[in-house]
N, C-alpha and C positions, 0 to 999 in steps of 0.2 A: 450524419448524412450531409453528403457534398453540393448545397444548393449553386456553385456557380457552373455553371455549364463551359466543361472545358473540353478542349480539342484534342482527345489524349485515346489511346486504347484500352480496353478494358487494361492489358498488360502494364500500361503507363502509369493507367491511377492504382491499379496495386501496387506497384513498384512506391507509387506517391507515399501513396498510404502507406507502408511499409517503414520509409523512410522518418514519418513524421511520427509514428510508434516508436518507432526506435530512440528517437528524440527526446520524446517520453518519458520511455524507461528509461535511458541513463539517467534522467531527474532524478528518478522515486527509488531507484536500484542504490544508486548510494547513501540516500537518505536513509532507507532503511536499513541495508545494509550496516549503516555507523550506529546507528540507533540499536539493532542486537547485538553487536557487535559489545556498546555500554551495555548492557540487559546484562550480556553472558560474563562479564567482568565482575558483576557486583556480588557473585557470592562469596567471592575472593576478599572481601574487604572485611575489616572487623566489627565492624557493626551487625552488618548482617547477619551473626548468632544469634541476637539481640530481638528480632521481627520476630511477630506476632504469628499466631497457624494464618490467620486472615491476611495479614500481609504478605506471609509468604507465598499464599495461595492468587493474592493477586499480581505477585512480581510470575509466580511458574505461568499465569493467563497471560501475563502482557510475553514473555519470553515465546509459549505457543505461539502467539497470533504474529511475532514479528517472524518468528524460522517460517513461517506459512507465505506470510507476505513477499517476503524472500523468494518462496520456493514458486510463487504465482507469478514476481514479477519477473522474474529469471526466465522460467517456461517459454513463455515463446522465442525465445533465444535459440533453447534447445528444437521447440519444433523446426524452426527455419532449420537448424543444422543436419537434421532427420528429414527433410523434406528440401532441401537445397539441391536443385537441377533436375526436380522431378513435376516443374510444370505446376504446383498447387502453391502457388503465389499467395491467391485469394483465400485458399483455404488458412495459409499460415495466417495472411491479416485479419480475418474473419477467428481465427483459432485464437490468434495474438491480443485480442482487440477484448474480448470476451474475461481472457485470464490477466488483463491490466487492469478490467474492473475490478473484478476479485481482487484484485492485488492491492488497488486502491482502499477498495473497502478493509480488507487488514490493517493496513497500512494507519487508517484512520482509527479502528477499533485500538489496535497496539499503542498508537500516541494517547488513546482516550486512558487506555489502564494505565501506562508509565507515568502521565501526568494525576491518575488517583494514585497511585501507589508512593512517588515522589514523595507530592501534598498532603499524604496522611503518615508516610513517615515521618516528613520534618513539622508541619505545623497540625498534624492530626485527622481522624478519620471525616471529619466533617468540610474541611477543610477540602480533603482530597475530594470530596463528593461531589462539593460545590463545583469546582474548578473543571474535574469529570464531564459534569454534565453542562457545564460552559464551553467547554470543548468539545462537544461532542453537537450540541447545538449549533455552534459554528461551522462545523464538518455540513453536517447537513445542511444549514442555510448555504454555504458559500461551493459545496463538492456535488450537491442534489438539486436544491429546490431550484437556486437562481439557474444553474445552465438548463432543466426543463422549463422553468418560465420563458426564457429565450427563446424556447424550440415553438412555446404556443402562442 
């Protein structure tokens, strides 16, 4: 929510807001993006006969969650281009705004598995756990709790 009070039309601050979405996404789109990108490479490699049913099953969750993250943080791309010169600005940043979350949240779930799945391949299941949920802990303190502390 836009607490400074500015001189703009509702058309201006969507457009605004539009703009700094976009900003955004190109962040997290490629980030991700490179990150399934490795996911989808490693079954190609020769080690990978080698994994575990468990490990396997965690490499196919962290590969789900990143094609998802992808497919969320791309989305409002597509809506803007299905919705371009028909007046529903606000619907696209409102539409937009909603599947970046999601997309974030993927985004975070996919680094939490590839860094268990990484860490229990090379130094073991325990290992990947730890790190897992150190990372996921972070996610949450630094992508949740701290920006609503902010808001209260």
């Amino acid at each position: 929510m836009d607490t400074v009070d500015r001189d703009e039309t509702p058309a201006e601050r969507a457009d605004r807001n539009w703009v700094e979405l976009l900003q955004e996404l190109r962040v997290t789109q490629t980030g991700i993006q490179v990150l399934a990108g490795f996911l989808l490479t490693l079954p190609f490699q020769q080690r990978f006969t080698n994994l575990s049913d468990w490990q396997t099953g965690q490499y196919l969750a962290a590969v789900s969650c990143a094609v998802l993250a992808v497919i969320l943080l791309v989305a409002p791309v597509s809506a803007h281009r299905w919705l371009f010169g028909r007046h529903q600005k606000e619907v696209v940043v409102t539409f937009g705004d909603r599947l970046a979350k999601a997309g974030l949240a993927m985004l975070a779930i996919t680094i939490v598995l590839t860094v268990m799945f990484v860490f229990g391949v090379v130094a073991g299941q325990a290992a990947g756990y730890t790190v897992a949920v150190v990372t996921a802990v972070a996610f949450i303190a630094l992508w949740a709790i701290l920006p609503w502390r902010k808001l209260n």
